[in-house]
N, C-alpha and C positions, 0 to 999 in steps of 0.2 A: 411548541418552539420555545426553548430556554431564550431568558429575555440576556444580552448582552453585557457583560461589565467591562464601563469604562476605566483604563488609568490614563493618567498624564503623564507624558514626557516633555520638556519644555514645553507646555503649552497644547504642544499635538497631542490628542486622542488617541486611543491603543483601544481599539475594542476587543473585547475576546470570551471567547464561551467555551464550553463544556460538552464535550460531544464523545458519549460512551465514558464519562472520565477522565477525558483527556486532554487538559487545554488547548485550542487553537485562537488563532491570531488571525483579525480581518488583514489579509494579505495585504489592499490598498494601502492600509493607515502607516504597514511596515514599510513598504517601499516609498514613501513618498517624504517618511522622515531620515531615510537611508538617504534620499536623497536620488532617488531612479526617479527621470525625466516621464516614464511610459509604463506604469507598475504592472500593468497587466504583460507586455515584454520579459517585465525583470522576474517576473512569478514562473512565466512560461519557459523561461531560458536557462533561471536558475537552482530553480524549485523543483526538486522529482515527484514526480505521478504521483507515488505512495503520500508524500509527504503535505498532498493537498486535496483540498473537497471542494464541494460548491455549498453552498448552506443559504438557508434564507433568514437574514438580517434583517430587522427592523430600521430605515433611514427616513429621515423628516417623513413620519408617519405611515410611510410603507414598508410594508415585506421587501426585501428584492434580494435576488440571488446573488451572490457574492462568494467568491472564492477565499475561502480560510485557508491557514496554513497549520502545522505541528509546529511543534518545538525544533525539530531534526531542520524544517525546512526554513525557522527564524534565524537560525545558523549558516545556511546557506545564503542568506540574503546582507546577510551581518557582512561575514565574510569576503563577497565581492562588495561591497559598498566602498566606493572613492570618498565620501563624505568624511571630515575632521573627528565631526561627532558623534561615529559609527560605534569609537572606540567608546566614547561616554553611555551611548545606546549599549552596547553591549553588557558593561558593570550594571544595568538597570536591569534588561534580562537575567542575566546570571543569578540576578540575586532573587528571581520570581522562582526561577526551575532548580537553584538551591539545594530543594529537596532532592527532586531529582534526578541532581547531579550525586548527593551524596547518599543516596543509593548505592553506586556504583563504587561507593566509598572515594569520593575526590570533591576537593572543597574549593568555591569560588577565589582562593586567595589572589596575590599580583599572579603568581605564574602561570596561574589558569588565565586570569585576562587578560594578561598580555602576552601571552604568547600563542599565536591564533592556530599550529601543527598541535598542541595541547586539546587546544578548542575541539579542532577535525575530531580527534581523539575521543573527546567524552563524548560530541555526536553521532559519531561511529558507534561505540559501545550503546548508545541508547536505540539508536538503529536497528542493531543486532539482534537485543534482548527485545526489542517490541518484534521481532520476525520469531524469533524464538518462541514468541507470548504466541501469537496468532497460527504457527505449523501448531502448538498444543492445543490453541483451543478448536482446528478445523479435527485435530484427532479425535480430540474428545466428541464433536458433533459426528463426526461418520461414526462413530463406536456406538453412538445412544441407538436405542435406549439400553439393549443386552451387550453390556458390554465383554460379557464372558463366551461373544461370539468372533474375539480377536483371533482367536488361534484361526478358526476356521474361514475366516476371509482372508486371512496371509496364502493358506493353504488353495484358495478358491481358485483355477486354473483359469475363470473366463473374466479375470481384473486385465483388461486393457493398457500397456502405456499408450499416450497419446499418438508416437509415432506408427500403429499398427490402426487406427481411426484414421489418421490422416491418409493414409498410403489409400484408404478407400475411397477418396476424396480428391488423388491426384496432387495429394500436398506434401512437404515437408513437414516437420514436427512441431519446427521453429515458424511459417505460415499457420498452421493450423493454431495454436500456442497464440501468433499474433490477431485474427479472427476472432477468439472467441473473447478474444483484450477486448476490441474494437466492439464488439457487439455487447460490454457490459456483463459476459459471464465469469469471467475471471481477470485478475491483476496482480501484478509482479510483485515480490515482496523478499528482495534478497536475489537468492538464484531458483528461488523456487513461486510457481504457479499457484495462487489460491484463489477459492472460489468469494464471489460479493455474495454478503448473506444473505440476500434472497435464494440462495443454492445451496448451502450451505449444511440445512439440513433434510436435506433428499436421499442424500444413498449414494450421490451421481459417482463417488471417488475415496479414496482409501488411501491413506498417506501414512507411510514408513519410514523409519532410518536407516539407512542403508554402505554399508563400506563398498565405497566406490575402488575399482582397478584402480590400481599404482598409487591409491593416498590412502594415510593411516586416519582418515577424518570420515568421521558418519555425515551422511548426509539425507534429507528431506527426499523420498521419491514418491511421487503421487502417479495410481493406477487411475483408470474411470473404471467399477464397476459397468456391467452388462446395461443396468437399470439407466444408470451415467451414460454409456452407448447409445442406449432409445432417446433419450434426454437430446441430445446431440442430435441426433436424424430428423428429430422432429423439429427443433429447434432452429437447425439450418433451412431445414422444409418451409419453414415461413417466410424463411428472406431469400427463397428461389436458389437455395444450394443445394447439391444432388450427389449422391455418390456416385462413382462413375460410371458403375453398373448401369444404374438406370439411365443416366443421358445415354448411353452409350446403345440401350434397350430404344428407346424413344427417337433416336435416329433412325432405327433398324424399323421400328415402325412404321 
C-alpha cells in the first residue's frame, strides 16, 4: 500500500496517492474544504462511478477504507462548490495537473481559471483520452498473447453481443449490462462496457471499432467470446441465476 502524500491548503490537509500512475485525492479532505456539510453525499451525488475508488488509507495509525477521487472527479466537486474559496482551491489544483492539462496542449492561465465551461472543457478531454487509454489497453489484453490471431476472431461467428446472452436470461441488454455492473464484473467508462481486471485477461470478450448506422463516427463494440459465455452461466450460477431454459426445465420437473 503506497504510503499517502500530504499537501496543504490553508491549513487543510489534501492527502493523495498514486494508484496505477494516476493521482487521486482522499475525497473526504476535498469536500470538506469545498466546504460540503456531508462529503460522503457530495462524492455520491457528484462524483461519477469511473471517477472514484475505495482504497485503504493509512489514519491515526490505521488502515481504513476510504473513498479517493481522480482528477475528472476534483472537478466535479470544484465545480458545484458554493464556497468563496473554491475559486482560490481551484488555482491550487490547476497548478498540480499542469502537466496534465498541458498535454492536451492548454495552459492553466486567467481564462482557464476563471472561466469554469473552459474547465468542463479540459475535464471532458481528460475523460475522453483516459476511456480512449483503457478501450486500447482492454484490446491489447483480449489480443494477448497471439496477437496475429485478430483477423480470425473478427471473423469467429460464435462472438456474442451481450443482447443475445441476455434474451437467454429473460433480460434486456441494458439489465443484463446493469447485473453484471452490480456484481463487480464490468463498469461503464464512456458509452462503452469494460471489464475490472480481474477479467480482463480471460478471453471472456473482444472489443472493436465499429461505424455505427446513420453517424460518420467509429465507435467501441464489445462481443463476449463463447469462453466469456461459460464465464457468464457459471458466474450467475453462483448467485442463483438461471437461464430460462433451465428454471423453465426445473418447474416441469
Amino acid at each position: 500500500m503506497n504510503k499517502p502524500q500530504i499537501f496543504n491548503f490553508e491549513q487543510n490537509e489534501v492527502r493523495t496517492i498514486l494508484v496505477n500512475d494516476e493521482p487521486y485525492f482522499v475525497g473526504k479532505d476535498v469536500a470538506e474544504i469545498l466546504g460540503y456539510e456531508r462529503a460522503d453525499n457530495a462524492i455520491r451525488n457528484h462524483v461519477d462511478d469511473e471517477d472514484k475508488l475505495t482504497h485503504q488509507i493509512s489514519a491515526s495509525g490505521q488502515n481504513r477504507n476510504m473513498t479517493i477521487i481522480n482528477e475528472s472527479g476534483l472537478y466535479s466537486l470544484i465545480l458545484k462548490s458554493k464556497l468563496p474559496s473554491a475559486k482560490k482551491f481551484k488555482r491550487w489544483v490547476t497548478s498540480d495537473v499542469l502537466p496534465t492539462i498541458r498535454k492536451h496542449g492548454m495552459y492553466a492561465k486567467e481564462e482557464l481559471l476563471d472561466n469554469p465551461d473552459l474547465l468542463i472543457e479540459v475535464a471532458s478531454r481528460l475523460k475522453e483520452e483516459r476511456t480512449k487509454r483503457l478501450i486500447a489497453e482492454q484490446q491489447v489484453k483480449e489480443l494477448k498473447p497471439k496477437a496475429d490471431y485478430y483477423d480470425t476472431i473478427l471473423a469467429n461467428p460464435s462472438l456474442l453481443p451481450i443482447s443475445v446472452i441476455a434474451k437467454n436470461y429473460g433480460m434486456s441488454a441494458n439489465k443484463m449490462n446493469q447485473l453484471l455492473h452490480d456484481l463487480k464484473v464490468q463498469y461503464k467508462q464512456g458509452d462503452v462496457w469494460l471489464l475490472y481486471a480481474d477479467y480482463q485477461n480471460e478471453g471472456y470478450t473482444h472489443t472493436e471499432m465499429k461505424l455505427w448506422k446513420g453517424s460518420s463516427q467509429m465507435k467501441p463494440n464489445t462481443k463476449w467470446t463463447q469462453k466469456g459465455h461459460i464465464f457468464i452461466y457459471q458466474f450467475l450460477k453462483k448467485h442463483d441465476i438461471y437461464p430460462t431454459i433451465e428454471t423453465l426445465f426445473e418447474k416441469e420437473v
